[in-house]
N, C-alpha and C positions, 0 to 999 in steps of 0.2 A: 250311272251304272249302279245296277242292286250292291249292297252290300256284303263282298264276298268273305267277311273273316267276322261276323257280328257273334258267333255263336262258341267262338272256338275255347273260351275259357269255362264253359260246360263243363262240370266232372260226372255229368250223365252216363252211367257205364253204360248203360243200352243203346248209347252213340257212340259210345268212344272204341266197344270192343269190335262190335260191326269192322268201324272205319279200319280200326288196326289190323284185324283179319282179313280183309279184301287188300289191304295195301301189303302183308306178308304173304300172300297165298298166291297173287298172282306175279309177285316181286321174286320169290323160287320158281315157279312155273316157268316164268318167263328165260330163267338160266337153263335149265330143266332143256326146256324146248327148242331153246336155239342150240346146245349140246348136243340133242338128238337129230339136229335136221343137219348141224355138223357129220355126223356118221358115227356119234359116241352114246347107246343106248345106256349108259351106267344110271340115268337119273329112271330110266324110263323100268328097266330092271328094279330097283329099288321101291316102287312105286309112288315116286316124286311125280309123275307127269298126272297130277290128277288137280281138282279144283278141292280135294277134303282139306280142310285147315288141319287135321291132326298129324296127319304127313307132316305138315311142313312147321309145324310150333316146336318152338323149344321154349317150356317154361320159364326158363329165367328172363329167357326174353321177351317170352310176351308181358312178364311182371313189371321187366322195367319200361317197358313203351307206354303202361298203365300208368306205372310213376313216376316217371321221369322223361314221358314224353319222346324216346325212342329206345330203339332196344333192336333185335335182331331173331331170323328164323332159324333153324337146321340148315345147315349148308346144304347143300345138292352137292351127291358125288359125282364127279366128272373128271373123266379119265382122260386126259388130251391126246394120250396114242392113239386111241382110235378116232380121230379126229383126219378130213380126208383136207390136202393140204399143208398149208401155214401151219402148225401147230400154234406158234405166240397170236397168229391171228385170231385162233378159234379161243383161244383163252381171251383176246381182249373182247370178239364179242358176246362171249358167253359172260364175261365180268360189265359189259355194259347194258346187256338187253334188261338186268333189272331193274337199273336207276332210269334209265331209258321208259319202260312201264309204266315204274313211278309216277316220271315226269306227264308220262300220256295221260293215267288216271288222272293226276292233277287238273290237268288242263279241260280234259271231258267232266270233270264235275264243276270246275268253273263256270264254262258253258252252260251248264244244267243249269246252276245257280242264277248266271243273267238271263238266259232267255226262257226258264220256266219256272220262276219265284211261286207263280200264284199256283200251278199245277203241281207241285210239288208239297206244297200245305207247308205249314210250321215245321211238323218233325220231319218231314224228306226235306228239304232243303236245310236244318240243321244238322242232319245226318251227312247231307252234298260237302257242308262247310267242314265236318270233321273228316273225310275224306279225302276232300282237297288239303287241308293242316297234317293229316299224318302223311299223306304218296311226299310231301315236298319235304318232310324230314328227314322220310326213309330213303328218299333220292340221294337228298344231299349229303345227309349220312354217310351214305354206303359209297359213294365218290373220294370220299374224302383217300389221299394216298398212301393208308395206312395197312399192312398184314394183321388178317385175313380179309380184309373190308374189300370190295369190289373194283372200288378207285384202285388200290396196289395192282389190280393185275390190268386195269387201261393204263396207269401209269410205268407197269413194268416195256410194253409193248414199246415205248419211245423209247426206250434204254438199252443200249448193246446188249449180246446175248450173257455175257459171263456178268455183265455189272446188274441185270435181270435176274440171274440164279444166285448172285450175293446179298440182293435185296429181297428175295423169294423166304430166304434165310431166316430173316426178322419176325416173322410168320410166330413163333414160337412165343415169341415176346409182344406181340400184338395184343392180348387178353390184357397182359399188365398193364401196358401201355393205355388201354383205353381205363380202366381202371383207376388210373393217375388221372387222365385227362377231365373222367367226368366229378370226383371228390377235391380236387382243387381247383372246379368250377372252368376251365380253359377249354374245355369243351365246348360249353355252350360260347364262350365268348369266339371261337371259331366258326363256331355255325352260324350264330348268329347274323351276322355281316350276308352268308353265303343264301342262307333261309330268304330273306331280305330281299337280296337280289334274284332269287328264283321266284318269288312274289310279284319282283317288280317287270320280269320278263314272261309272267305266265298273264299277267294282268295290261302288258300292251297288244300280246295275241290275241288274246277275249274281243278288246278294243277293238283293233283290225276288223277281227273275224267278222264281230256284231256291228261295227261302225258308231259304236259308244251306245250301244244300246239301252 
């Protein structure tokens, strides 16, 4: 099998911003649009439901994805009352369809990468690699079960309703919280492990798919 991670310590910005902008742009989108198809036009009002990367950037975050390899977009406003149903439902899938994305995007440029190396040339398939390296960050990042991050609101939906609105709480203290986690380095030693393992299960799907192509 090609070699899917040859390229990824590149500090090539003309790969690197690409990769991070498609993996943020369609990572809001995708909350965005399952919100909307919920019955809650808030993201679509705002004009969140679009493909423009300026909608969806927030400087700081695009600064830190450049330097430190993840970082985060403008949340998407989403109003869960007008949500038709479940409400805690429409929040867990509107908090999963982005790492969900993610995980897609990942997987489709993997593919790209085994089964079309040579059509692809040097710089598209080192672009595929950076592409594939950031959707699995920003996956597993935004997983992770912390407020405002996307994991807290999959991980509130398994939680009774009032021990859900106690945890919802934390929300406020979530900036510091990650702020701590990534300047005494325990950040990456969290993800690390998690990164790992979404490589090692995006990379027996490839397998399958192509039959070790």
């Amino acid at each position: 099998m090609p070699n899917l991670f040859g390229q990824f310590a590149t500090n090539d910005l003309l790969l690197r911003i690409p990769a991070i902008l498609i993996a943020i742009v369609l990572h809001e989108l995708a909350h965005g649009y399952v919100a909307y198809r919920l019955g809650d036009d808030t993201a679509k009002l705002h004009g969140r439901l679009t493909l423009n990367p300026i909608k969806h950037i927030d400087p700081l975050g695009l600064l830190a994805l450049v330097l430190f390899r993840f970082g985060w977009a403008k949340p998407v406003p989403v109003n869960p009352m007008n949500f038709r149903g479940d409400r805690r439902r429409g929040m867990f899938l509107v908090g999963l369809a982005g790492p969900v994305t993610n995980f897609i995007l990942a997987l489709l440029s993997a593919l790209l990468i085994v089964t079309l190396p040579f059509q692809l040339g040097g710089l598209g398939l080192a672009l595929m690699q950076q592409v594939l390296f950031y959707n699995v960050i920003l996956g597993v990042f935004n997983l992770l079960p912390l407020p405002p991050l996307d994991g807290s609101k999959v991980f509130s939906y398994f939680l009774p309703a009032q021990t859900a609105y106690q945890f919802s709480r934390l929300e406020q203290y979530g900036p510091l919280v990650l702020i701590l986690l990534i300047f005494t380095g325990t950040l990456w030693r969290i993800l690390g492990p998690l990164i790992n393992g979404a490589y090692a299960v995006i990379i027996t799907i490839v397998s399958l798919l192509t039959g070790g192509f």
